[in-house]
C-alpha positions as CSV (number, residue, x, y, z in Angstrom):
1,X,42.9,59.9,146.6
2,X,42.9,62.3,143.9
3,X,45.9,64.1,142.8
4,X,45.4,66.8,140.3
5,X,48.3,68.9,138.9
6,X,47.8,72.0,136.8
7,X,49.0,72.0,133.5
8,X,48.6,75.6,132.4
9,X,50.9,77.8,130.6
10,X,52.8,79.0,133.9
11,X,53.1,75.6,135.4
12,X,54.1,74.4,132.2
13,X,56.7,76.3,132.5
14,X,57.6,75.4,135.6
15,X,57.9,71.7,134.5
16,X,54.0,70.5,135.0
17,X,55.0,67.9,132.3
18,X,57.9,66.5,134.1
19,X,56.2,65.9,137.2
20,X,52.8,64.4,135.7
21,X,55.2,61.7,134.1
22,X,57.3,61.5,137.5
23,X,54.0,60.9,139.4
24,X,52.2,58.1,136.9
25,X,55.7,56.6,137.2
26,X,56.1,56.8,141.2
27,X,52.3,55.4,141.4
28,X,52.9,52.4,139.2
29,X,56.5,51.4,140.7
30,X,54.2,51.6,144.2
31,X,50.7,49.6,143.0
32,X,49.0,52.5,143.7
33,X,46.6,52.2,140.7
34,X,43.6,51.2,142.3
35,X,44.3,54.1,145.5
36,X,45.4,57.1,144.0
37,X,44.2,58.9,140.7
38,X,46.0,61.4,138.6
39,X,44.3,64.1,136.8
40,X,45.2,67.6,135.3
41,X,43.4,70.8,135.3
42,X,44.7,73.7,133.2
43,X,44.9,76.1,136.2
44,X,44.6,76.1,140.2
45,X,44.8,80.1,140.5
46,X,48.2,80.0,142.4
47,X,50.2,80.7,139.1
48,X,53.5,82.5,141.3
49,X,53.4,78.8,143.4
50,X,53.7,76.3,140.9
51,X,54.2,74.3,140.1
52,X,50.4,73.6,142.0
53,X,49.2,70.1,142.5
54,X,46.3,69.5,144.9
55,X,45.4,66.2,146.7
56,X,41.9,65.8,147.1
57,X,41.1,69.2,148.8
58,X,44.8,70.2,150.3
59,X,47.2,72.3,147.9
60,X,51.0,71.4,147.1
61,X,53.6,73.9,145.3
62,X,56.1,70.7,143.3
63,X,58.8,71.1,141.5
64,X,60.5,68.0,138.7
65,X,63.1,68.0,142.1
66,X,61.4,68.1,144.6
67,X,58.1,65.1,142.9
68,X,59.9,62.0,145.1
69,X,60.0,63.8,148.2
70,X,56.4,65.5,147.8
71,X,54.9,61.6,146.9
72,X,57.0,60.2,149.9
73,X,55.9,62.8,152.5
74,X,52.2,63.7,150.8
75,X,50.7,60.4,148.6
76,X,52.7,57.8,150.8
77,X,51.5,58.8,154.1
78,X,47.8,58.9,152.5
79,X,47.7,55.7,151.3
């Protein structure tokens, strides 16, 4: 699985930083090292949405709150 969050100016914003280090946490408490890899793009073209995170081909709108619930419900139930 590939998980790539955008890291662009509006996501930034958004907290883009918060949930790349929420995620590469969440992953490693899990052992999902070898399953799932993280990756950043600088922008995903759904700026008013972020902030955007796509798994493999499906797009995700996460916020820093809301990063546990999307890896429960989205990277969890993938794995």
């Amino acid at each position: 699985m590939k998980i790539t969050v955008c890291i662009g100016s509006s996501c930034h914003l958004k907290g883009s930083r918060q949930v790349v280090e929420q995620l590469q946490k969440l992953v490693a408490e899990n052992k999902l090292e070898d399953k799932v890899e993280l990756g950043a793009t600088f922008c995903l073209g759904k700026c008013q949405q972020g902030v955007c995170v796509m798994v493999d081909e499906e797009f995700h709108s996460v916020s820093p709150d809301t990063v546990e619930e999307f890896f429960e419900n989205v990277v969890r139930a993938k794995v």
